[in-house]
C-alpha positions in Angstrom: 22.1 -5.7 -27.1 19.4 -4.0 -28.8 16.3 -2.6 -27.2 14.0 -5.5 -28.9 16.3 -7.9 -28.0 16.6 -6.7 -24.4 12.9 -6.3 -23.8 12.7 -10.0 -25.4 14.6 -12.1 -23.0 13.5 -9.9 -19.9 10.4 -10.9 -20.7 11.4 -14.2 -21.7 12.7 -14.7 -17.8 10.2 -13.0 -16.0 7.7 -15.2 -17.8 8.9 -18.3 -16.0 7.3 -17.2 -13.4 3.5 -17.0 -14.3 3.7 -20.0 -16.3 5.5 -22.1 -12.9 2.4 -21.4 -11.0 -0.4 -20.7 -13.3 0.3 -23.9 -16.2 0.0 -26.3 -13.8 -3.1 -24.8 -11.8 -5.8 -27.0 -13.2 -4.1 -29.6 -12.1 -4.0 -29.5 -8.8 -7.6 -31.5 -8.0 -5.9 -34.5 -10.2 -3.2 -34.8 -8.5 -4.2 -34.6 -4.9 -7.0 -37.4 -6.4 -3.8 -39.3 -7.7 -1.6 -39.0 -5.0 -4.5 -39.4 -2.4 -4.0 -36.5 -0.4 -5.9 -33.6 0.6 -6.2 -29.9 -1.0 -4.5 -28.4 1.4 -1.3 -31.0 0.6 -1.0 -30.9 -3.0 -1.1 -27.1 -2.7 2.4 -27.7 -0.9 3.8 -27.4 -4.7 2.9 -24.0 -4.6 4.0 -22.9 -1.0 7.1 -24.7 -1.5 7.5 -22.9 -4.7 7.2 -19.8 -3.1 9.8 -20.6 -0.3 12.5 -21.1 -2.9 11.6 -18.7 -5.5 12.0 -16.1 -2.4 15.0 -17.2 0.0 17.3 -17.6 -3.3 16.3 -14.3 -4.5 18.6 -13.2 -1.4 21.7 -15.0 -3.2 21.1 -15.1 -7.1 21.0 -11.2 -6.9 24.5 -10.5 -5.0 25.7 -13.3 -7.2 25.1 -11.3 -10.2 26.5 -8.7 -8.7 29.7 -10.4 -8.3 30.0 -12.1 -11.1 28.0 -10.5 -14.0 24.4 -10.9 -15.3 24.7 -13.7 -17.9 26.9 -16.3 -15.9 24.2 -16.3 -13.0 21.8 -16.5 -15.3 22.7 -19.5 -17.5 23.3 -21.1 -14.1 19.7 -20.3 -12.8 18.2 -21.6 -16.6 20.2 -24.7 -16.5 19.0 -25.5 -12.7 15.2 -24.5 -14.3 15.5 -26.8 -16.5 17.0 -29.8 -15.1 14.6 -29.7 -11.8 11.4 -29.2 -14.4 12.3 -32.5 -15.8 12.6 -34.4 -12.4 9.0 -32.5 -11.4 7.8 -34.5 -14.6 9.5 -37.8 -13.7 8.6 -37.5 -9.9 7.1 -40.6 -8.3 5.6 -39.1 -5.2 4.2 -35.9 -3.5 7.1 -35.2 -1.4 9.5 -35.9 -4.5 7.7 -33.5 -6.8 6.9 -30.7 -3.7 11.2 -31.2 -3.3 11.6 -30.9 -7.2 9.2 -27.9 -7.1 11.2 -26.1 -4.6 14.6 -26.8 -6.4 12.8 -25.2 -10.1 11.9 -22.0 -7.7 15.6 -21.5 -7.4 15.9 -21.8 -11.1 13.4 -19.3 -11.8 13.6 -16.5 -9.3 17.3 -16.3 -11.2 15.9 -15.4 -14.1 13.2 -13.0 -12.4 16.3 -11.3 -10.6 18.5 -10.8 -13.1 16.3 -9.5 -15.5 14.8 -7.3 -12.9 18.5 -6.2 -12.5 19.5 -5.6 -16.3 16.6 -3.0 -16.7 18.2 -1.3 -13.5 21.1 -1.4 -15.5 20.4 -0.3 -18.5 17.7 2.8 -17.3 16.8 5.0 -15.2 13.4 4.4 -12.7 11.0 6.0 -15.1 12.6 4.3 -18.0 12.9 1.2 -16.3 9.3 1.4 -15.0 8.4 1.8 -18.5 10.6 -0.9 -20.0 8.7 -3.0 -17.3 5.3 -2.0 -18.4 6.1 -2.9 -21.7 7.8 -6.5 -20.6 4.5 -7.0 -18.7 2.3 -6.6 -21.6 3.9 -10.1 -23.3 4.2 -11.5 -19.9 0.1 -11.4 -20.0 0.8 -13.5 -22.9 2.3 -16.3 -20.6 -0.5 -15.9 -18.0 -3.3 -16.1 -20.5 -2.1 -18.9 -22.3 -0.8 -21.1 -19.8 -4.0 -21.7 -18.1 -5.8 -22.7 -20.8 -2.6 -24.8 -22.4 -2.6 -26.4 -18.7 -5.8 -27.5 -19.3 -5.7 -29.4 -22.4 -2.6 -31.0 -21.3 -4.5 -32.2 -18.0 -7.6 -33.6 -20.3 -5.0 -35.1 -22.4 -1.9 -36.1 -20.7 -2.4 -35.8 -17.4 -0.7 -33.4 -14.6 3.2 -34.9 -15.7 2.4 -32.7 -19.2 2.1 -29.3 -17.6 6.1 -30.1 -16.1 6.9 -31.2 -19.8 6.0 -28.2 -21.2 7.8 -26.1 -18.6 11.4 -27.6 -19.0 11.1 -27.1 -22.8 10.1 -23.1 -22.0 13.3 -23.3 -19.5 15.5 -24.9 -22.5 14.1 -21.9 -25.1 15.0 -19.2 -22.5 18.4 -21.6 -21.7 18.9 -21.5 -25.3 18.2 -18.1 -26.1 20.2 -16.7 -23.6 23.4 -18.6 -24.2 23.2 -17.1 -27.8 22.0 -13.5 -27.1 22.4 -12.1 -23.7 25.6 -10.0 -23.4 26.5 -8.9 -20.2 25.5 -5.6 -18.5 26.7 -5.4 -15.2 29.9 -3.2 -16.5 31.6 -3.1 -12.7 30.8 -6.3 -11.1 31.8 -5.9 -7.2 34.3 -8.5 -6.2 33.1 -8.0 -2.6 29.4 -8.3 -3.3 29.5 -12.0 -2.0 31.6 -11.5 1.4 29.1 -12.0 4.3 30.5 -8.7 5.8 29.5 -6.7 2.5 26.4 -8.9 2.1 24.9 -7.8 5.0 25.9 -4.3 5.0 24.4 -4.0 1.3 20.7 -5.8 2.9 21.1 -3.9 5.8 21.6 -0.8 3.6 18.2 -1.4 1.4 16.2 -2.2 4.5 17.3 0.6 5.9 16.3 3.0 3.1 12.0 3.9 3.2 12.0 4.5 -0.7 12.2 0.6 -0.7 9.5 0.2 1.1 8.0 2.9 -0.3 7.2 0.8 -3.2 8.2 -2.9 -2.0 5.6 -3.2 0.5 3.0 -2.4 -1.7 4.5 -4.4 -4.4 4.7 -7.7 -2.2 0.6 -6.9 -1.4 0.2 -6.5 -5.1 1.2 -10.0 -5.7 -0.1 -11.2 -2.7 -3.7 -10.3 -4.1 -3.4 -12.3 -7.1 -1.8 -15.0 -5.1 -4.9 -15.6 -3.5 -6.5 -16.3 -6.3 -3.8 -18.1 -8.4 -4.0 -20.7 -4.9 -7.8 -20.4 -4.1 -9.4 -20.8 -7.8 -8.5 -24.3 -8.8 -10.6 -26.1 -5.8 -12.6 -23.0 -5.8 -14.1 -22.9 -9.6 -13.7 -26.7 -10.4 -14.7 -28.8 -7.1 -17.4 -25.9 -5.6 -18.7 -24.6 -8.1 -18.5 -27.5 -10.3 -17.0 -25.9 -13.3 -15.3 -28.6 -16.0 -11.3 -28.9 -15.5 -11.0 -28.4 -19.6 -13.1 -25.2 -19.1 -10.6 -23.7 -16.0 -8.3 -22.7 -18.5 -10.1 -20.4 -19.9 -11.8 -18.4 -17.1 -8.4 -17.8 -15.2 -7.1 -16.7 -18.3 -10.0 -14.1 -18.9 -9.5 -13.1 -15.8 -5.7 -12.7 -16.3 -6.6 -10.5 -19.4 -6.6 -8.2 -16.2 -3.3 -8.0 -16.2 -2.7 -7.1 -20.1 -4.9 -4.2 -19.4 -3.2 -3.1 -16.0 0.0 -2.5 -17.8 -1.1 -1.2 -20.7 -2.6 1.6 -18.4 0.1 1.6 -16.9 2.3 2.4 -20.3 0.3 5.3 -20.8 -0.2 7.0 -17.4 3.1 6.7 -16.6 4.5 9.3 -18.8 1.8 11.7 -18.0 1.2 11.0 -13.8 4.4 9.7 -12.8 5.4 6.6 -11.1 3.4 7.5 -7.4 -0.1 8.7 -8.9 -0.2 5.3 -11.1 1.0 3.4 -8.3 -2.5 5.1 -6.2 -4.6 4.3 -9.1 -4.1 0.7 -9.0 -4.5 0.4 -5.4 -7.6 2.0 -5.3 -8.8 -0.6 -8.3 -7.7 -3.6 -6.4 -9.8 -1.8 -3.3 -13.1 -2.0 -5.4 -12.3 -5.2 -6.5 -11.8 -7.0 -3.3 -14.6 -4.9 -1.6 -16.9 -5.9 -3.9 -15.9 -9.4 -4.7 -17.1 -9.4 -0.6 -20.4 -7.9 -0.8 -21.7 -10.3 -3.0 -19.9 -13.1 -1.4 -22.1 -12.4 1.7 -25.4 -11.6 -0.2 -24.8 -15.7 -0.7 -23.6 -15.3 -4.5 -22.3 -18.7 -6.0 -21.1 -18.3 -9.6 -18.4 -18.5 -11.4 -18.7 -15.5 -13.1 -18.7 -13.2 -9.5 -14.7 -15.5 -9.2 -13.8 -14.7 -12.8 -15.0 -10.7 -12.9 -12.9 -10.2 -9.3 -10.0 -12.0 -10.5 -9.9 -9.5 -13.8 -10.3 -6.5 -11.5 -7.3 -7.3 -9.2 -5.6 -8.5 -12.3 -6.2 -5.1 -13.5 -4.9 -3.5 -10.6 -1.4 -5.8 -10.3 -0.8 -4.7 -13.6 -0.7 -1.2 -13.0 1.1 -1.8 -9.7 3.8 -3.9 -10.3 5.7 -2.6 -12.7 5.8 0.8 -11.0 6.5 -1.0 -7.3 9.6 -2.8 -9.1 11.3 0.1 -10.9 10.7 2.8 -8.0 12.1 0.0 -5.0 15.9 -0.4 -7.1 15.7 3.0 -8.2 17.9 3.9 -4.9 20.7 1.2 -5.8 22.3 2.0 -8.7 25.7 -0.2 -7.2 23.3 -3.0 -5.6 20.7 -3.9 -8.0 20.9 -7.4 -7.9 20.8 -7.1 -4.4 17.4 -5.3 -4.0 16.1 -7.1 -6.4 16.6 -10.1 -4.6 15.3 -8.6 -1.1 12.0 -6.9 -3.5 11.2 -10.6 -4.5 12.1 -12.4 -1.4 9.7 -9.8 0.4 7.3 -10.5 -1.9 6.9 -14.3 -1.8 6.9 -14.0 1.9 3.8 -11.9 1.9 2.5 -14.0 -1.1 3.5 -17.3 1.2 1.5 -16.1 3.8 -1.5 -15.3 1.7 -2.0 -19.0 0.1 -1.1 -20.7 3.1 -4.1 -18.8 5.2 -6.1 -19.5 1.3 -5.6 -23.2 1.4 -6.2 -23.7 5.1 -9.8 -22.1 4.9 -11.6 -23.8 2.1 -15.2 -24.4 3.4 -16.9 -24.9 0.3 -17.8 -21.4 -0.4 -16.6 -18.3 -1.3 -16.5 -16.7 1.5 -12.7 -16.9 2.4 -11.8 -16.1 -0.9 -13.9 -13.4 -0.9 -12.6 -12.1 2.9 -9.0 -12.9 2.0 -8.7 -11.2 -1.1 -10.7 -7.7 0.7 -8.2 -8.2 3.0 -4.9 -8.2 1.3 -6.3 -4.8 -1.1 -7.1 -3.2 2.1 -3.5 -3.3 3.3 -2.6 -2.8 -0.6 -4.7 0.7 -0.5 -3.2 1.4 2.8 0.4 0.7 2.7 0.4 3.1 -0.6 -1.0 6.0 0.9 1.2 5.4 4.5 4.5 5.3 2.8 4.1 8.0 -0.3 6.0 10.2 1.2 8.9 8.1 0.9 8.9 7.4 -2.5 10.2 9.5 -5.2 8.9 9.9 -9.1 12.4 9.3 -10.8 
């Protein structure tokens, strides 16, 4: 494969996940009206999400191990897209929160695997970059799949947003069957025997560069987690902003992210994976610390939401490409594998963070607020605690 058309389906499958959680997002008030259930129900379609998209992560990366990249891939696209189309069909809550949990499976194989081709094709600081440069498109997703969310709610109702995910999941499908080549060049025969599979986890746990960089990275997404749960009810039923309108102030807010990692691109290079990795902690930090303050000083706008959701935006950006490269930089022979245990690590802490999110709505901003100071605090922390652990590769 060439470079552009490497960097063009990683980004391709990492872009399933943004566009899973974020397309739909404007949604959510119409369909716990439709279904007749509360908030804190409907958001099951995200937890749920969440659960799959990180327990499978713990088998689609020793399965691409074992068998090669592009077989566990198709596999993953071809579940994506199949369980999209039932999320679109579904007749009830519990039928779309199961269907929801089956697409997760889908798409964390495509979010693995990619992860795992950049481990093997560079090295950490290549691959950081590579990353970086896949993350700069992937804003693309997040910025337009709010707003596209929107209209298709206005328009079409909540059944849309599902539409246009299993035609993205039959492009990537599509696109993959005709382009990838494999790049796993020794796939391990072993890598699926319980004996070696829990040798290999019990390996990557048991190495601190991992979570040198995968705690941090886990918080990272956690913080914008927080948001991607909180800010439906939050922006459209507090503060009364218009469901049409949504779309675009998550997605301003998500320009965050484009301008995270192109920070990141260029500091990189010049700072190293570690010194990046503090800067964007420290900018999540002032971002949640200040998203507080005027919480308490009894604040009520939309704009306070939007302006603290670019700011940690900002701050994943930077992190996350640098938290992914520097945790599989260690396992050269077990990519897939810490890939997996990086993003099942991850949606844990990001599980955690919406559940506490959609069990305190009190029709202010106030949790939000707490939350999200919250999760950077740990963010900031967790960086500085483990640096020595971590290496600039």
């Amino acid at each position: 494969m060439t470079p552009v058309t490497l960097i063009w389906l990683v980004t391709g499958c990492l872009m399933l996940q943004p566009l899973s959680t974020d397309l739909y997002l404007a949604s959510l008030p119409s369909m716990a009206t439709d279904f007749g259930v509360t908030p804190a129900a409907v958001q099951n379609t995200l937890s749920l999400f969440v659960i799959g998209f990180g327990s499978a992560q713990l088998v689609s990366g020793p399965l691409s191990d074992r068998y090669g990249r592009r077989p566990v891939l198709i596999g993953g696209l071809t579940l994506y897209l199949l369980s999209s189309i039932a999320c679109a069909l579904a007749p009830s809550l519990t039928w779309l929160v199961a269907a929801r949990f089956v697409q997760a499976i889908g798409c964390c194989t495509g979010v693995v695997v990619a992860r795992a081709i950049i481990r093997d094709a560079h090295s950490a600081a290549d691959g950081a970059r590579v990353l970086a440069k896949a993350s700069s498109l992937l804003s693309l997703a997040a910025i337009s799949g709010p707003v596209l969310g929107s209209y298709l709610q206005v328009a079409f109702g909540w059944r849309a947003a599902f539409v246009a995910l299993a035609l993205a999941g039959l492009t990537m499908w599509i696109a993959t069957l005709l382009r990838l080549r494999e790049s796993n060049s020794q796939p391990n025969p072993e890598a699926m025997r319980l004996g070696i599979l829990a040798n290999t986890y019990s390996k990557v746990t048991r190495t601190p560069a991992f979570w040198a960089y995968a705690l941090p990275g886990a918080l990272s997404y956690a913080s914008i987690f927080v948001f991607i749960s909180g800010t439906p009810f939050v922006l459209i039923r507090v503060l009364g902003v218009a469901t049409a309108y949504y779309g675009y102030l998550f997605a301003f807010g998500v320009c965050g992210y484009l301008t995270g990692a192109l920070i990141c691109r260029r500091l990189l290079g010049t700072i190293g994976i570690q010194r990046t990795l503090r800067l964007g902690t420290a900018i999540g930090l002032a971002g949640g610390l200040g998203f507080l303050v005027f919480a308490i000083a009894g604040v009520q706008h939309w704009l306070l939401v939007v302006i603290a959701l670019f700011v940690v935006m900002t701050a994943h950006g930077i992190n996350i490409p640098c938290t992914q490269a520097g945790s599989l930089a260690p396992f050269p022979e077990q990519a897939g594998a810490a890939a997996g245990l990086f993003g099942f690590v991850m949606m844990v802490v990001a599980l955690g963070a919406g559940i506490w999110v959609g069990s305190s709505h009190d029709g202010t901003l106030l949790p939000l607020a707490s939350i999200s100071t919250t999760v950077a605090v740990m963010l900031f922390a967790s960086t500085r605690l483990l640096a020595r652990h971590g290496k600039d590769a």
